[in-house]
C-alpha positions in Angstrom: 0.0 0.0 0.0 1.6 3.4 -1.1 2.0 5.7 1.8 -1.1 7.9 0.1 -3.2 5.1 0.4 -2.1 4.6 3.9 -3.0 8.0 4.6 -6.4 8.2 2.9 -7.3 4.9 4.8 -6.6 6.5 8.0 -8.6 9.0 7.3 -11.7 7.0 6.3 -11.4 5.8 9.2 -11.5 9.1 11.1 -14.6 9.9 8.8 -16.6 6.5 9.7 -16.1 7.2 13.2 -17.4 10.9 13.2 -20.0 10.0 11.1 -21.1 7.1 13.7 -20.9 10.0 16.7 -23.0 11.9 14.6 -25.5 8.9 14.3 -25.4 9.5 10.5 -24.5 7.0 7.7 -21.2 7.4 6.5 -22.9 7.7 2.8 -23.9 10.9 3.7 -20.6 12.7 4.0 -18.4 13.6 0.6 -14.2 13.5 1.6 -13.0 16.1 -0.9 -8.6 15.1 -1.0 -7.5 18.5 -1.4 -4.5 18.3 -3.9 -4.0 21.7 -5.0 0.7 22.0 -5.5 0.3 18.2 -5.6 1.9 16.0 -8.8 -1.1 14.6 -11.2 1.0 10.9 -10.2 -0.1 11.8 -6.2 -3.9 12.0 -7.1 -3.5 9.1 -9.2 -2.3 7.2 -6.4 -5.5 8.3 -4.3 -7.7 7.2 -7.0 -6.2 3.5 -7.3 -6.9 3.7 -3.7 -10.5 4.3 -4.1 -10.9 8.0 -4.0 -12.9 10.2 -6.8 -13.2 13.4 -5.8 -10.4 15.9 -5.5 -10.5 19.9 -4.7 -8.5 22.4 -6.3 -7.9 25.7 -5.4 -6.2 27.3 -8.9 -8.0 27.5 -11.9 -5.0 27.0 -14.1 -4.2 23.8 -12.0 -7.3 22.1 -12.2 -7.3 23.0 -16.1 -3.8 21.2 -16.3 -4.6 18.3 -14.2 -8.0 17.7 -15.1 -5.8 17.3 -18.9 -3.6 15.1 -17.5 -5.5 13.0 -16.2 -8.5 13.0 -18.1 -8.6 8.7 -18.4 -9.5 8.5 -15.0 -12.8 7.3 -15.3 -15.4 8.9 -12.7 -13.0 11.4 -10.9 -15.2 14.4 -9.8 -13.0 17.8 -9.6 -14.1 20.3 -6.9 -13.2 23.9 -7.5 -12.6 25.6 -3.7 -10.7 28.0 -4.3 -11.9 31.9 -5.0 -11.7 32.6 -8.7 -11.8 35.5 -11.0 -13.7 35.9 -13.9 -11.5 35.5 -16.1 -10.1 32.1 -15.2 -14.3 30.7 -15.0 -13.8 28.8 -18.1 -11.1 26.1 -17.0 -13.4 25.9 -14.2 -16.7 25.4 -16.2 -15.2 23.1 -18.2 -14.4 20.2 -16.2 -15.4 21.1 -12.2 -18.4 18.7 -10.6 -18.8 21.6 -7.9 -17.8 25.3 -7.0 -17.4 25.7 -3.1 -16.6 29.7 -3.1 -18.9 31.7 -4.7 -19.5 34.7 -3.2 -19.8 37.3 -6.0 -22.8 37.6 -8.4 -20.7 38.6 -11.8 -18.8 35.3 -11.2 -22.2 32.9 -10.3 -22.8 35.2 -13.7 -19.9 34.2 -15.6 -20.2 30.6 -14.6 -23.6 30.7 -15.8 -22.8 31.8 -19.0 -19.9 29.5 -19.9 -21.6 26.1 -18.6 -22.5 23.8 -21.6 -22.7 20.6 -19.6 -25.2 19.5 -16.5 -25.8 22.6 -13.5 -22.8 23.1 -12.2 -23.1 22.3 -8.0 -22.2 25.4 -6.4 -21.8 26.2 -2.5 -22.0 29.6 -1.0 -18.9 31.2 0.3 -20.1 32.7 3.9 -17.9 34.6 6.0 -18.7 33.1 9.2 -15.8 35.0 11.1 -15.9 38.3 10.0 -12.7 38.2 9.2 -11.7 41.4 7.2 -9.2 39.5 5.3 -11.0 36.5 4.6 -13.2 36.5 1.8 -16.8 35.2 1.8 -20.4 36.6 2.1 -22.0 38.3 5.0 -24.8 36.1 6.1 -27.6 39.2 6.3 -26.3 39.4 2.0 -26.9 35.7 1.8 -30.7 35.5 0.8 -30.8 38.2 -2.3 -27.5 36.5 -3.1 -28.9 32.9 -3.2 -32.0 34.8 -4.7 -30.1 36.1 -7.8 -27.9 33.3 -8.2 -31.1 30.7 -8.4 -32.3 32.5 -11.1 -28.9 31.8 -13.2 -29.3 28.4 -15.8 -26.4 26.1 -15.8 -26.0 26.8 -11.6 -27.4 24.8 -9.1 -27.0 25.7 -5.3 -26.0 22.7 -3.4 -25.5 24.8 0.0 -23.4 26.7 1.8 -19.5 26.9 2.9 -16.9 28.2 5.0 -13.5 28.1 6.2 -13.8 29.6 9.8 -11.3 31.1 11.8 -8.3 29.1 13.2 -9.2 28.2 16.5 -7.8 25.7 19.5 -11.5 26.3 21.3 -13.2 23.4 20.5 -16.9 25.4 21.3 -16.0 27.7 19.3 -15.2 25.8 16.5 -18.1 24.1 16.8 -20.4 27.4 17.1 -18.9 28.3 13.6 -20.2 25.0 11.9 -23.7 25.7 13.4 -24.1 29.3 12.4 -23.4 27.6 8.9 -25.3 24.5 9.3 -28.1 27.1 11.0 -27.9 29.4 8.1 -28.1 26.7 5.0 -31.1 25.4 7.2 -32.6 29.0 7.2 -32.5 29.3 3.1 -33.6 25.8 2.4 -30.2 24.1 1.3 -28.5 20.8 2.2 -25.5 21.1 1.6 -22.7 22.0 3.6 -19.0 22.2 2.5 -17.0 22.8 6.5 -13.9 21.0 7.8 -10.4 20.9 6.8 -7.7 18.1 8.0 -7.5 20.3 11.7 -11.0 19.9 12.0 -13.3 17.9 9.5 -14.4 15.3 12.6 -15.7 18.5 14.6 -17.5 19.3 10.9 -18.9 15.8 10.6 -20.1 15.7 14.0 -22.5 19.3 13.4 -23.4 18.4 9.7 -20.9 18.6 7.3 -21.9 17.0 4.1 -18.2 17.4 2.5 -14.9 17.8 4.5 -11.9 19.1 2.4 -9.0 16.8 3.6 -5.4 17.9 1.8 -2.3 17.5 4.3 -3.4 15.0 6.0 -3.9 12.7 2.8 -0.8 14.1 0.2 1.8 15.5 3.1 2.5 18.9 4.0 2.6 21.4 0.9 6.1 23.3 0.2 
Protein backbone atom coordinates (compact mmCIF):
# COMPACT_ATOMS: atom_id res chain seq x y z
CA UNK A 1 0.00 0.00 0.00
CA UNK A 2 1.64 3.45 -1.06
CA UNK A 3 1.97 5.70 1.78
CA UNK A 4 -1.14 7.92 0.05
CA UNK A 5 -3.18 5.12 0.37
CA UNK A 6 -2.15 4.57 3.86
CA UNK A 7 -3.03 8.05 4.60
CA UNK A 8 -6.38 8.21 2.87
CA UNK A 9 -7.35 4.85 4.82
CA UNK A 10 -6.61 6.46 8.03
CA UNK A 11 -8.64 9.03 7.27
CA UNK A 12 -11.73 7.04 6.27
CA UNK A 13 -11.45 5.76 9.17
CA UNK A 14 -11.53 9.06 11.13
CA UNK A 15 -14.65 9.93 8.81
CA UNK A 16 -16.59 6.47 9.73
CA UNK A 17 -16.14 7.15 13.16
CA UNK A 18 -17.42 10.88 13.16
CA UNK A 19 -20.00 10.04 11.14
CA UNK A 20 -21.08 7.06 13.70
CA UNK A 21 -20.87 9.97 16.69
CA UNK A 22 -23.04 11.91 14.59
CA UNK A 23 -25.47 8.95 14.27
CA UNK A 24 -25.38 9.49 10.54
CA UNK A 25 -24.51 6.95 7.69
CA UNK A 26 -21.16 7.40 6.49
CA UNK A 27 -22.86 7.70 2.75
CA UNK A 28 -23.91 10.91 3.71
CA UNK A 29 -20.59 12.67 3.95
CA UNK A 30 -18.36 13.61 0.63
CA UNK A 31 -14.23 13.51 1.64
CA UNK A 32 -13.05 16.14 -0.91
CA UNK A 33 -8.60 15.05 -0.97
CA UNK A 34 -7.55 18.48 -1.36
CA UNK A 35 -4.47 18.34 -3.90
CA UNK A 36 -4.02 21.69 -4.97
CA UNK A 37 0.70 22.00 -5.54
CA UNK A 38 0.31 18.20 -5.56
CA UNK A 39 1.87 15.98 -8.80
CA UNK A 40 -1.10 14.64 -11.17
CA UNK A 41 0.97 10.89 -10.17
CA UNK A 42 -0.11 11.75 -6.17
CA UNK A 43 -3.87 12.01 -7.13
CA UNK A 44 -3.52 9.11 -9.24
CA UNK A 45 -2.29 7.16 -6.43
CA UNK A 46 -5.45 8.34 -4.29
CA UNK A 47 -7.70 7.22 -7.01
CA UNK A 48 -6.22 3.53 -7.27
CA UNK A 49 -6.92 3.71 -3.68
CA UNK A 50 -10.51 4.33 -4.13
CA UNK A 51 -10.92 7.99 -3.98
CA UNK A 52 -12.92 10.16 -6.82
CA UNK A 53 -13.20 13.44 -5.77
CA UNK A 54 -10.36 15.94 -5.49
CA UNK A 55 -10.50 19.90 -4.66
CA UNK A 56 -8.53 22.40 -6.31
CA UNK A 57 -7.93 25.71 -5.45
CA UNK A 58 -6.16 27.29 -8.86
CA UNK A 59 -8.01 27.46 -11.91
CA UNK A 60 -4.99 26.96 -14.09
CA UNK A 61 -4.23 23.81 -12.05
CA UNK A 62 -7.33 22.09 -12.17
CA UNK A 63 -7.32 22.95 -16.06
CA UNK A 64 -3.84 21.16 -16.32
CA UNK A 65 -4.59 18.29 -14.19
CA UNK A 66 -7.97 17.71 -15.13
CA UNK A 67 -5.82 17.28 -18.94
CA UNK A 68 -3.61 15.14 -17.51
CA UNK A 69 -5.54 13.01 -16.17
CA UNK A 70 -8.54 12.96 -18.12
CA UNK A 71 -8.55 8.68 -18.37
CA UNK A 72 -9.53 8.53 -15.04
CA UNK A 73 -12.78 7.28 -15.26
CA UNK A 74 -15.42 8.86 -12.69
CA UNK A 75 -12.97 11.39 -10.92
CA UNK A 76 -15.21 14.42 -9.81
CA UNK A 77 -12.97 17.82 -9.63
CA UNK A 78 -14.08 20.32 -6.94
CA UNK A 79 -13.15 23.90 -7.46
CA UNK A 80 -12.64 25.60 -3.71
CA UNK A 81 -10.69 28.02 -4.32
CA UNK A 82 -11.88 31.89 -5.04
CA UNK A 83 -11.72 32.62 -8.70
CA UNK A 84 -11.82 35.52 -11.04
CA UNK A 85 -13.67 35.85 -13.88
CA UNK A 86 -11.52 35.54 -16.14
CA UNK A 87 -10.08 32.10 -15.16
CA UNK A 88 -14.31 30.73 -14.97
CA UNK A 89 -13.79 28.83 -18.11
CA UNK A 90 -11.12 26.10 -17.03
CA UNK A 91 -13.43 25.93 -14.21
CA UNK A 92 -16.67 25.38 -16.18
CA UNK A 93 -15.17 23.08 -18.20
CA UNK A 94 -14.42 20.16 -16.16
CA UNK A 95 -15.36 21.07 -12.23
CA UNK A 96 -18.42 18.67 -10.61
CA UNK A 97 -18.78 21.63 -7.89
CA UNK A 98 -17.78 25.31 -7.02
CA UNK A 99 -17.40 25.74 -3.14
CA UNK A 100 -16.60 29.71 -3.11
CA UNK A 101 -18.86 31.67 -4.74
CA UNK A 102 -19.51 34.66 -3.18
CA UNK A 103 -19.79 37.32 -5.97
CA UNK A 104 -22.77 37.61 -8.40
CA UNK A 105 -20.70 38.56 -11.76
CA UNK A 106 -18.81 35.33 -11.22
CA UNK A 107 -22.19 32.95 -10.34
CA UNK A 108 -22.78 35.19 -13.73
CA UNK A 109 -19.91 34.21 -15.60
CA UNK A 110 -20.24 30.57 -14.61
CA UNK A 111 -23.58 30.71 -15.78
CA UNK A 112 -22.78 31.84 -18.96
CA UNK A 113 -19.89 29.45 -19.93
CA UNK A 114 -21.59 26.06 -18.58
CA UNK A 115 -22.54 23.84 -21.65
CA UNK A 116 -22.67 20.57 -19.56
CA UNK A 117 -25.18 19.49 -16.53
CA UNK A 118 -25.80 22.59 -13.54
CA UNK A 119 -22.80 23.14 -12.25
CA UNK A 120 -23.11 22.26 -7.96
CA UNK A 121 -22.17 25.37 -6.39
CA UNK A 122 -21.83 26.17 -2.52
CA UNK A 123 -22.00 29.63 -1.01
CA UNK A 124 -18.90 31.19 0.30
CA UNK A 125 -20.14 32.69 3.86
CA UNK A 126 -17.92 34.58 5.97
CA UNK A 127 -18.66 33.06 9.21
CA UNK A 128 -15.77 35.00 11.06
CA UNK A 129 -15.90 38.30 9.99
CA UNK A 130 -12.71 38.18 9.17
CA UNK A 131 -11.66 41.41 7.25
CA UNK A 132 -9.23 39.48 5.26
CA UNK A 133 -11.02 36.46 4.56
CA UNK A 134 -13.23 36.49 1.80
CA UNK A 135 -16.81 35.24 1.76
CA UNK A 136 -20.39 36.59 2.11
CA UNK A 137 -22.00 38.34 5.00
CA UNK A 138 -24.78 36.12 6.10
CA UNK A 139 -27.59 39.15 6.33
CA UNK A 140 -26.29 39.45 1.96
CA UNK A 141 -26.89 35.73 1.81
CA UNK A 142 -30.74 35.46 0.83
CA UNK A 143 -30.80 38.24 -2.31
CA UNK A 144 -27.50 36.46 -3.14
CA UNK A 145 -28.88 32.88 -3.18
CA UNK A 146 -32.00 34.77 -4.69
CA UNK A 147 -30.08 36.11 -7.76
CA UNK A 148 -27.85 33.30 -8.24
CA UNK A 149 -31.13 30.67 -8.37
CA UNK A 150 -32.32 32.48 -11.08
CA UNK A 151 -28.93 31.77 -13.19
CA UNK A 152 -29.31 28.38 -15.80
CA UNK A 153 -26.42 26.14 -15.82
CA UNK A 154 -25.97 26.77 -11.62
CA UNK A 155 -27.35 24.78 -9.06
CA UNK A 156 -27.03 25.67 -5.30
CA UNK A 157 -26.04 22.70 -3.44
CA UNK A 158 -25.52 24.79 -0.03
CA UNK A 159 -23.35 26.74 1.82
CA UNK A 160 -19.49 26.93 2.86
CA UNK A 161 -16.85 28.20 4.99
CA UNK A 162 -13.46 28.07 6.25
CA UNK A 163 -13.76 29.59 9.81
CA UNK A 164 -11.31 31.11 11.83
CA UNK A 165 -8.25 29.07 13.18
CA UNK A 166 -9.17 28.21 16.46
CA UNK A 167 -7.76 25.66 19.53
CA UNK A 168 -11.53 26.28 21.27
CA UNK A 169 -13.19 23.40 20.46
CA UNK A 170 -16.90 25.44 21.33
CA UNK A 171 -16.04 27.69 19.32
CA UNK A 172 -15.17 25.84 16.47
CA UNK A 173 -18.05 24.09 16.82
CA UNK A 174 -20.39 27.41 17.06
CA UNK A 175 -18.87 28.34 13.61
CA UNK A 176 -20.19 25.03 11.94
CA UNK A 177 -23.74 25.67 13.45
CA UNK A 178 -24.10 29.26 12.38
CA UNK A 179 -23.42 27.64 8.95
CA UNK A 180 -25.34 24.52 9.35
CA UNK A 181 -28.06 27.14 11.01
CA UNK A 182 -27.95 29.38 8.10
CA UNK A 183 -28.12 26.70 5.01
CA UNK A 184 -31.15 25.44 7.15
CA UNK A 185 -32.63 29.02 7.22
CA UNK A 186 -32.52 29.33 3.06
CA UNK A 187 -33.63 25.85 2.37
CA UNK A 188 -30.16 24.12 1.29
CA UNK A 189 -28.46 20.76 2.15
CA UNK A 190 -25.45 21.14 1.55
CA UNK A 191 -22.73 22.01 3.57
CA UNK A 192 -19.03 22.16 2.50
CA UNK A 193 -16.99 22.79 6.53
CA UNK A 194 -13.88 21.00 7.83
CA UNK A 195 -10.37 20.92 6.84
CA UNK A 196 -7.69 18.14 8.02
CA UNK A 197 -7.47 20.25 11.69
CA UNK A 198 -10.96 19.87 12.03
CA UNK A 199 -13.29 17.85 9.50
CA UNK A 200 -14.41 15.33 12.64
CA UNK A 201 -15.73 18.49 14.61
CA UNK A 202 -17.53 19.34 10.93
CA UNK A 203 -18.85 15.81 10.58
CA UNK A 204 -20.15 15.75 14.03
CA UNK A 205 -22.51 19.35 13.40
CA UNK A 206 -23.43 18.36 9.74
CA UNK A 207 -20.90 18.57 7.29
CA UNK A 208 -21.89 16.97 4.11
CA UNK A 209 -18.19 17.41 2.48
CA UNK A 210 -14.92 17.80 4.53
CA UNK A 211 -11.95 19.13 2.39
CA UNK A 212 -8.99 16.80 3.61
CA UNK A 213 -5.42 17.94 1.80
CA UNK A 214 -2.27 17.48 4.27
CA UNK A 215 -3.42 15.05 6.05
CA UNK A 216 -3.90 12.70 2.80
CA UNK A 217 -0.79 14.07 0.21
CA UNK A 218 1.82 15.47 3.09
CA UNK A 219 2.51 18.88 3.98
CA UNK A 220 2.62 21.43 0.88
CA UNK A 221 6.09 23.26 0.22
Amino acid sequence: MSEVAERLSQIRTRVAAACARAGRPVESVTLVAVSKLKPAALIREAYEAGQRDFGENYAQELRDKAAELAGLEGLRWHSIGPLQTNKVKYVTKVAHAFHALDRLEVAQELSKRRADAPLACYAEVNVGGEQTKSGLQPEALGPFLEAVRALPGLRMEGLMALPPPTENLEQARGYFRQLRELARAHGLAGLSMGTTHDFELAIEEGATLVRVGTAIFGERS
